[in-house]
N, C-alpha and C positions, 0 to 999 in steps of 0.2 A: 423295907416294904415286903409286905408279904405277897403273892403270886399263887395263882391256881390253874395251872394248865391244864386243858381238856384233852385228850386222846393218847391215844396209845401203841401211833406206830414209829417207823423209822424215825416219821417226821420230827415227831414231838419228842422221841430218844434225842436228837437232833436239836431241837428248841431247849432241851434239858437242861443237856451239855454247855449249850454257849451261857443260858441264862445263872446256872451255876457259877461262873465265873464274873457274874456282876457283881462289882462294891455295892451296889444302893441294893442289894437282893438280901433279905433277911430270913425266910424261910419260903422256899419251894416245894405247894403241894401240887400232886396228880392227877388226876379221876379219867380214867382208869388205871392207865400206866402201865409196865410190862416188868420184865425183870432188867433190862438195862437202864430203864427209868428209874427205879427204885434206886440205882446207885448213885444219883444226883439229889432225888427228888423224895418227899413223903408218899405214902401212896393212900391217897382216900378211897375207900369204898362206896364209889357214888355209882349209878346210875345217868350214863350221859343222857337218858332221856328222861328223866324224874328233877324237870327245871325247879319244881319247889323245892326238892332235897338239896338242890346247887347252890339255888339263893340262902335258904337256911347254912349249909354249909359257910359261904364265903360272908355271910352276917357274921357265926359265931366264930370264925379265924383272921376276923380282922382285914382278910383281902382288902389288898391294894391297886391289885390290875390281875384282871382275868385275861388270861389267851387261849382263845380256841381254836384246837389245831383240824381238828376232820372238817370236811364241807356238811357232812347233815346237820352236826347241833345248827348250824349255823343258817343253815338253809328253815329249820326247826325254830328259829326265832330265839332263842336258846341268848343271846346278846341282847335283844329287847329286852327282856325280864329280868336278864341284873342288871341295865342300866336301869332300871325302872326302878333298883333300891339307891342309886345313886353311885352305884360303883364304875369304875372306868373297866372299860370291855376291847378287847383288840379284836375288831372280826365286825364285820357288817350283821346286822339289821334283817330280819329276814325277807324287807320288801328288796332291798340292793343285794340280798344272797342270790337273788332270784338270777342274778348273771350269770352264775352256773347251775340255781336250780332247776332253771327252764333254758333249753337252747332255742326254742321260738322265739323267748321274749327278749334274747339277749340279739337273736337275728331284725325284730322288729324294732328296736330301740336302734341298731345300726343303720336299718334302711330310714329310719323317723330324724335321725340327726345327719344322714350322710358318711358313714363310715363306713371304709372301703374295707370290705368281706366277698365272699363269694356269694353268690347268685341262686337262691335258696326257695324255696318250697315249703309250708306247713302242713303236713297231714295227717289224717286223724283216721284214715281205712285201706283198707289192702290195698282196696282198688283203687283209692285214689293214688296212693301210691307208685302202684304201678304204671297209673295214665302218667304223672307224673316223670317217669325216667326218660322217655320219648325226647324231654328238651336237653339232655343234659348227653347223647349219644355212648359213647361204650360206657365212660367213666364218670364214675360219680359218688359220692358220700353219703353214708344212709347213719344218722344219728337217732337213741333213742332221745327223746324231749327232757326226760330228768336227768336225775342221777344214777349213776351206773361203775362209781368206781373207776374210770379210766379206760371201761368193757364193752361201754354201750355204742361205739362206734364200729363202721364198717366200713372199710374203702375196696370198691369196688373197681376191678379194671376192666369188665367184661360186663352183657348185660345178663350173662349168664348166674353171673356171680350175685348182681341186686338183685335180681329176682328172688334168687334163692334168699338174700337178704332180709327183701320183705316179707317171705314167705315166715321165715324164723320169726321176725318182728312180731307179726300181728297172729303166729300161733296159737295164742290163746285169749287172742279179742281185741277190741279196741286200745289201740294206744296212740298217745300223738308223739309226730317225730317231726325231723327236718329231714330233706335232701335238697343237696347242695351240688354243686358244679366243684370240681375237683382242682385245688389251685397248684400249680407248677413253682417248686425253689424251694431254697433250703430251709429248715424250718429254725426257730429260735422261739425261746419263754425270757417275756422280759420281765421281771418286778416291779411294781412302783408302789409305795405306802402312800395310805389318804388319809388325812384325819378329817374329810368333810369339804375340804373347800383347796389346802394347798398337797401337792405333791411333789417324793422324791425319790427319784429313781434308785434299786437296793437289785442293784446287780441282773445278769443274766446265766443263762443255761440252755442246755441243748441234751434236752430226753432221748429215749429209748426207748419207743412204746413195744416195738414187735419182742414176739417171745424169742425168736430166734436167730442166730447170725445170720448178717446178712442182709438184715429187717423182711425177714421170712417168718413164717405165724399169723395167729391173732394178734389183737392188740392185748395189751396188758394196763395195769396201772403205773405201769414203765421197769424197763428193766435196768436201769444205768442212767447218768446223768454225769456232764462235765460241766464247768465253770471256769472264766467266761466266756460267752459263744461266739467266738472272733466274726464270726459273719454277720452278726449286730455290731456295725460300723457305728461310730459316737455320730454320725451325719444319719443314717439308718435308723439310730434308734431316739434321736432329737424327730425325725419323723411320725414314728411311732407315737410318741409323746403327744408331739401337738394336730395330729389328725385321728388318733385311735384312742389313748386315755384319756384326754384330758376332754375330750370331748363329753366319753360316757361319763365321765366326773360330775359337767359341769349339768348333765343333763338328768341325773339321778337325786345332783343338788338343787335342779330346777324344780322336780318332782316333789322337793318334802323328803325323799328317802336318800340323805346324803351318804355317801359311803364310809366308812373306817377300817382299818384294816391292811391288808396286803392285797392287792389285786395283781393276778396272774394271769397277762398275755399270750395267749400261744398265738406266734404269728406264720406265718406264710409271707418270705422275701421274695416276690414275686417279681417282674423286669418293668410292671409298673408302679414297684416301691410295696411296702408292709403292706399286708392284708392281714385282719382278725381272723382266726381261728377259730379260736373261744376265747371263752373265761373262765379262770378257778376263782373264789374267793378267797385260797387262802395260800398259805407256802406251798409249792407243791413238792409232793414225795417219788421220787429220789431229789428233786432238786433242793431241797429245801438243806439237807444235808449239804452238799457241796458248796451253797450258801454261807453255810454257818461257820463251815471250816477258812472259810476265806475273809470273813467279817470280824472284822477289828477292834468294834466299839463296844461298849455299854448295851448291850440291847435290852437290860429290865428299862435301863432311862430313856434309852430313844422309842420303847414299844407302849410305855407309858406317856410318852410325850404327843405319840399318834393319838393315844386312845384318849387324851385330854384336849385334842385340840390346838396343841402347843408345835408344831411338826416346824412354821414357816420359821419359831426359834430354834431351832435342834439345829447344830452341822449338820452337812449332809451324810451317809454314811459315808465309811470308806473300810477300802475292801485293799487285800493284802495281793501283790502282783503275780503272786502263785497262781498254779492251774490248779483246780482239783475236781480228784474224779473220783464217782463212786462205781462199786459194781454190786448188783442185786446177787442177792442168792437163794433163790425160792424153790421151793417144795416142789418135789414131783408130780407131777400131774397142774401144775397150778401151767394158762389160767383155769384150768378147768374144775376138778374135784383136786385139791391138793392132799398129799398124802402125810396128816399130820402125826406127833409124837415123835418123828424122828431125833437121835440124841446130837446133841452139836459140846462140839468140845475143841478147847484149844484158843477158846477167843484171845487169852490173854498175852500167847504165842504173836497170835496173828497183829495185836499191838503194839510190838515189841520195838520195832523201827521207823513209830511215827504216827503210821496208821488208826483210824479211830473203827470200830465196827459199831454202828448204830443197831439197834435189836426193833426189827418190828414186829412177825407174827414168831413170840415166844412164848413159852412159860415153864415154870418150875415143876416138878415132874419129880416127889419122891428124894429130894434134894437136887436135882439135876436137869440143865437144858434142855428143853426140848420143843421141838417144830409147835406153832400152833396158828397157821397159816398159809396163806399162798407164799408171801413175802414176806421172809425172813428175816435177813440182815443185809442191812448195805453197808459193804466194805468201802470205807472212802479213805482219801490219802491227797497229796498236793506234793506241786513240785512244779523245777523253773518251768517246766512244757507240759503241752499234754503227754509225750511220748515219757517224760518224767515222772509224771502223776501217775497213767495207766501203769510202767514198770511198777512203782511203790504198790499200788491198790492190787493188781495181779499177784506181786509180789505176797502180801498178806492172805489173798483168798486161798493161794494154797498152802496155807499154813492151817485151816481152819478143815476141822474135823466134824463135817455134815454130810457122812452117805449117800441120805435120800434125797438132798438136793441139788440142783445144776443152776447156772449160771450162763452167761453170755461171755463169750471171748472176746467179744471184737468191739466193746465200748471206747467211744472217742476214737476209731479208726476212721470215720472219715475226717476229723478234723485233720490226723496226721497229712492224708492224703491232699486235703484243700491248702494246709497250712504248705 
């Protein structure tokens, strides 16, 4: 079977990797791709957003199953149009992309079926905005409505803080967003694949959104990520399941717009049980890595068997008893203006004892590595504990020869600490 994976970050270096290693994979292409992907993968010179060059593409290479790894193709409808030549597609639909294209409608389908989230707001003006915080007293969560890369949030502890919040928001005119009531406990990303009607849970994680130790900073599109996130108890996340996914499943499939793909829970483990967060539509990055490294199966066969429909015959997955943690290593200045070009050297060093480095904002440069991004490489690694994984993945980042970039010290410390 042939395969055409869409994107070009950690994630999809990540998706490369495992898919590389399926028996039923007969040639793996790109579009875009990076220089870590190229060493798994062909690399097509597509256009993610020129859907006729993709169709035409995956017509004349015979594709067999498409996966699309970023949220916009997806959100972009980018999966409608090649199933529309008959090709089997991994990734929602762009009416069901809408669960992370839009955070209103992802809040409004929760309050229409009964899913327990926090206590939210739709606004579309400064001022309503601001009349808005009044219910919600110091603290509260100010999201932009789209997509934003993992940036467009803001958690506020002060009302010092949203103010200035909305003030940023609506700087230059109308936008719509949510705010939200600020929910209390630890947080966890659960997985579950859909091919439409049945579902199976494909592991968990526990991100890193702040840039800086401590969870001090902005938010990022995450700096680190471990697997699995012991505080999603098998009682916990059987919760999850039958009051938060299986609901939006069943209600999306109500709709005409059933889901396929991966869908990504961020929850909030609150003392009255899981609360939604959000939703990704797809792996998420860092997680998706420490995902892959822990997954045992076939994934061209089981990501094919999603995308056809076939999922309620598939085993379920299974996942290897390892911990595994990644750590980001991103560009100075990221998240802000990141400072790219910098030369990275030594990756092969750093995978000398296990270790995998996934490449996300790279490229070739004159024959040579270098920065072309916020987010760089995630160094991931596994082992019997977290306190095992972290050594190995620590272990390899400083082997790796990147100046102008910094990292986070303290990934998977508080699992040490809970465990």
């Amino acid at each position: 079977m042939n395969i055409l994976l869409v994107g070009s970050g950690g994630r999809e270096h990540a998706l490369a990797w495992k898919l590389a290693q399926s028996p039923t994979l007969d040639t793996l292409f790109a579009a875009p791709g990076n220089p870590g992907i190229a060493e798994h993968a062909t690399i097509a010179e597509l256009d993610v957003t020129d859907h006729r060059a993709i169709v035409d593409f995956v017509r004349r290479q015979r594709i067999g199953l498409v996966l699309i790894g970023p949220e916009a193709p997806l959100v972009d409808g980018l999966a409608d149009n090649i199933r529309s030549i008959g090709v089997p597609v991994f990734g929602p639909g762009r009416e069901a992309a809408k669960l992370e294209g839009s955070k209103g409608f992802t809040k409004d389908l929760c309050a229409r079926v009964g899913i327990p989230t926090a206590r939210y707001f739709r606004v579309t003006s400064k001022d309503g905005a601001l009349a808005c915080l009044d219910d919600f007293g110091e603290r509260c969560v100010i999201k932009a409505d789209g997509l934003a890369a993992g940036k467009g949030v803001v958690v506020a502890t002060t009302r010092a803080e949203a103010e200035a919040a909305v003030a940023d928001l609506y700087a230059n005119g109308p936008v719509e967003a949510v705010i939200e009531e600020m929910l209390e406990g630890p947080e966890a990303s659960l997985f579950v694949l859909c091919d439409g009607t049945s579902t199976a849970s494909f592991g968990s994680a526990q991100d890193h959104k702040r840039v800086g130790d401590g969870d001090t900073g902005p938010n990022t599109g995450g700096m680190g990520a471990y697997s699995p996130a012991a505080v999603l108890t098998p009682a916990l996340e059987e919760r999850a399941l039958g009051e938060i996914v299986r609901p939006t499943i069943d209600a999306l499939a109500a709709a005409g717009t059933p889901y396929v793909g991966v869908l990504y829970a961020g929850l909030m483990l609150t003392t009255d049980g899981p609360k939604l967060i959000e939703y990704n539509v797809r792996f998420g990055d860092p997680e998706c890595q420490v995902l892959m490294m822990r997954y045992t199966g076939d994934l061209a066969a089981l990501l094919l068997a999603v995308a056809e429909g076939k999922l309620a015959d598939t085993p379920s997955p299974v996942f290897s008893d390892d911990v595994a943690l990644t750590v980001v290593m991103a560009a100075d200045g990221y998240p802000g203006t990141p400072k790219t070009g910098g030369a990275i050297a030594a990756i092969d060093v750093a995978q000398a004892d296990g270790a995998v480095v996934f490449q996300a904002g790279t490229t070739m440069k004159d024959g040579h590595l270098v920065s072309n991004g916020g987010r760089v490489l995630t160094v991931t690694a596994t082992g019997a504990d977290v306190a095992a994984a972290q050594r190995a993945a620590y272990a390899a980042v400083a082997r790796i020869d990147f100046p102008t970039g910094f990292y986070r010290r303290d990934i998977g410390a508080k699992a040490l600490i809970e465990g």
